[in-house]
C-alpha positions in Angstrom: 93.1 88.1 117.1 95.8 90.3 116.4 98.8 89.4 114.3 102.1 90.7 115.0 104.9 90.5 112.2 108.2 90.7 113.8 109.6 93.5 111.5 106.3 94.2 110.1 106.0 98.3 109.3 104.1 100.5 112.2 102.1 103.7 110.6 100.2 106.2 111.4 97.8 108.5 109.3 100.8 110.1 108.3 102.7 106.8 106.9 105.5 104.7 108.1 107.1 105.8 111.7 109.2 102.6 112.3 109.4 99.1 112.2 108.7 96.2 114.7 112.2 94.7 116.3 110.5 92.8 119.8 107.6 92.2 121.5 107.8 92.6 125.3 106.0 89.8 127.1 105.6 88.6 131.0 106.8 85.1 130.8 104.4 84.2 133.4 100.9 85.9 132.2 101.9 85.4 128.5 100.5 88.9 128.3 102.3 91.6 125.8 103.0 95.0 127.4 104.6 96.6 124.7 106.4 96.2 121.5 110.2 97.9 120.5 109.8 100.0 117.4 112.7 100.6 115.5 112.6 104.4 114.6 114.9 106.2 112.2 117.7 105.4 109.6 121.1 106.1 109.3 123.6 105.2 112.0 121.3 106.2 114.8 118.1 104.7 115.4 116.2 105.1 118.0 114.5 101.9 119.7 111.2 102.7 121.2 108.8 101.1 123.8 105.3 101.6 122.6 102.8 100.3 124.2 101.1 97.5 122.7 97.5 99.3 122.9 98.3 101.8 120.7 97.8 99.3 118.2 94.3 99.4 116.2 94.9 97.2 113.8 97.4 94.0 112.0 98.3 92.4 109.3 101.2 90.3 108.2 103.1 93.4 106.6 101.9 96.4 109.0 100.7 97.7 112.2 98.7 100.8 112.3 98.5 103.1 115.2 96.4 106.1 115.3 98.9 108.6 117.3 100.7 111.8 116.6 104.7 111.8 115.3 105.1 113.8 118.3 103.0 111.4 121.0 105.4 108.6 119.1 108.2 110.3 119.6 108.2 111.8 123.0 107.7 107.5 123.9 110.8 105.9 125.7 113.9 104.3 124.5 114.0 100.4 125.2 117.7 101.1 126.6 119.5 103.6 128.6 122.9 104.1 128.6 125.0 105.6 131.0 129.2 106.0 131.6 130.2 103.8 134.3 134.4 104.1 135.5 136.3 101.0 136.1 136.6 101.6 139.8 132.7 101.8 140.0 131.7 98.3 137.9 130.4 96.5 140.8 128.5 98.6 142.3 126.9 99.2 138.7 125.9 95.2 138.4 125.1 95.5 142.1 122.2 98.3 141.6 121.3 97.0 138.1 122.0 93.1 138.1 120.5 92.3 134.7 122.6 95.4 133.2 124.7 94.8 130.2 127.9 96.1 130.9 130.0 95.8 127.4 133.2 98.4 126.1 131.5 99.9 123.1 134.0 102.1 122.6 138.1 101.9 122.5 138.1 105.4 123.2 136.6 104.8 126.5 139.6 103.2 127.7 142.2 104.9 125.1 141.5 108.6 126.0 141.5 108.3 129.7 144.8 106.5 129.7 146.2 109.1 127.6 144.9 111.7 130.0 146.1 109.9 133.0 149.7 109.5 131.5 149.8 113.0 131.2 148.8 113.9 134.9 144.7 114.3 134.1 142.5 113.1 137.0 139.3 113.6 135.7 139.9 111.0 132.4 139.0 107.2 134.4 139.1 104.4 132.3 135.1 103.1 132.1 132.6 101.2 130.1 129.2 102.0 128.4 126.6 100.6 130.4 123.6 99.3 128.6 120.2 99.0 131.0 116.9 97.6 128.9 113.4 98.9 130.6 112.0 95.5 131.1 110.9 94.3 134.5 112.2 91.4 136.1 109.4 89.2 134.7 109.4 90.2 131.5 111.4 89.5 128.4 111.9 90.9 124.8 111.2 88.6 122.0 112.8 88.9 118.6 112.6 87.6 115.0 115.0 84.5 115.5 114.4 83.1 118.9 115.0 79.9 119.6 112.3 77.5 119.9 113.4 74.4 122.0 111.4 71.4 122.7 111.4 70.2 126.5 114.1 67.7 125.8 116.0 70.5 124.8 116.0 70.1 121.0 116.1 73.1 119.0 112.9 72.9 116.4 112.5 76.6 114.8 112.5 80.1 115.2 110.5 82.8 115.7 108.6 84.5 113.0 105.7 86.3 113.8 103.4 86.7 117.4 99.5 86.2 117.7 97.7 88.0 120.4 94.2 88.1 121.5 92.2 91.0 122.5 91.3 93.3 124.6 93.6 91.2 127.6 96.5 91.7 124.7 97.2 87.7 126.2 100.0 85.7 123.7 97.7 83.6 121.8 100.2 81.3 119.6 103.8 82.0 118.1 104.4 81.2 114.4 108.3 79.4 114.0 109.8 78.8 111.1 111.0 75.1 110.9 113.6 73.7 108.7 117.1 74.8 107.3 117.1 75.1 104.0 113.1 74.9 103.0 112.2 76.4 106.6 108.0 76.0 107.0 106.1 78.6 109.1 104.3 76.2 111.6 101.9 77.7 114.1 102.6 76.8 117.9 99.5 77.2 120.5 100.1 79.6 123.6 99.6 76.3 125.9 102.3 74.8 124.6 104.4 77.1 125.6 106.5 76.1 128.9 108.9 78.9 129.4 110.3 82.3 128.0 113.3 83.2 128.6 115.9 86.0 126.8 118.0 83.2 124.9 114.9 80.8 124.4 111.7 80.5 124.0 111.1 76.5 125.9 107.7 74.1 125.2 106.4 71.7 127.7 106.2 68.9 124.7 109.8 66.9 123.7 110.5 66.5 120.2 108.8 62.7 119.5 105.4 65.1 120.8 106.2 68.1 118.8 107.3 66.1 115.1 104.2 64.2 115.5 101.4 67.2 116.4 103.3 69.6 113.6 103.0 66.3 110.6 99.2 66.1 111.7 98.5 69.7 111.3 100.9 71.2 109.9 102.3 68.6 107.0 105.7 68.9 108.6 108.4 66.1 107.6 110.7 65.7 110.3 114.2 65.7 109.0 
């Protein structure tokens, strides 16, 4: 079983290259394909896809790989971007439907006005367009999900990811439960209806879930 701290520290024999931000699962195997490293300080990180059997070994506070800084680095970003012109927006979200199409930038639109208003063609008003490498059944799972019960209750939020090995299959999720007191309470994989990017669904309502989490887990419903 391997343990996967949502922004536990990844390292290598040379010490800390980044930090875990997701974990990329198909939402209909279960089965992890990589995690997003978080790589770098300052105002420019880099987000990385590694892929999640690099890993040799968890705990609750690290992840240890046994690659290079180079074989890390030379790894993909988890998003593309790209300069998309007004006039071409549609046929951006008609290529790339699950793109996220958001102005980044004020300069984007301030700049090319100022050009135009002076007679400069080559300045179009555009966005930043923001692709993630995910296919279409998979989906990125971060520290804070949502965890909703089938009746559509809210009931925690991620905290950390179990996997088993070598099929690297999602074994159970730890959520934290509760507001103010919050209680790390450990969810089976079977339990587990539906992922999705804004939620992570169970197949159990809320009367099931209180009950099975104050058996095992000492939980007091609130």
């Amino acid at each position: 079983m391997i343990e996967i701290n949502i922004g536990a520290m990844v390292e290598n024999g040379s010490g800390e290259i980044g930090r875990i931000e997701r974990i990329i699962l198909d939402h209909n195997s279960f089965e992890a394909a990589h995690l997003v490293i978080r790589h770098g300080g300052g105002l420019h990180p880099r987000h990385i896809l590694m892929p999640v059997n690099w890993v040799l070994a968890a705990n609750h506070d690290r992840v240890v790989i046994e690659r290079s800084a180079a074989e890390f680095e030379a790894l993909p970003n988890f998003e593309t971007q790209h300069f998309v012109s007004l006039d071409h927006l549609d046929e951006e979200q008609w290529e790339h439907p699950r793109s996220k199409i958001r102005p980044t930038d004020w300069i984007n639109y301030l700049l090319p006005l100022v050009a135009n208003a002076f007679g400069d063609p080559f300045h179009t008003p555009g966005v930043v367009v923001t692709n993630q490498l995910l296919e279409a059944t998979e989906n990125a799972i971060g520290r804070g999900l949502p965890v909703e019960t089938s009746d559509e209750h809210k009931v925690g939020e991620v905290a950390e990811v179990l996997l088993s090995k070598p099929d690297w299959r999602l074994s159970a999720l730890i959520i934290n439960v509760g507001r103010v007191n919050s209680q790390p309470i450990r969810i089976p994989a079977d339990w587990i209806g539906i992922i999705q990017s804004d939620r992570i669904m169970l197949n159990r309502n809320r009367e099931q879930f209180e009950s099975w989490a104050q058996e095992h887990n000492g939980y007091e419903a609130t």
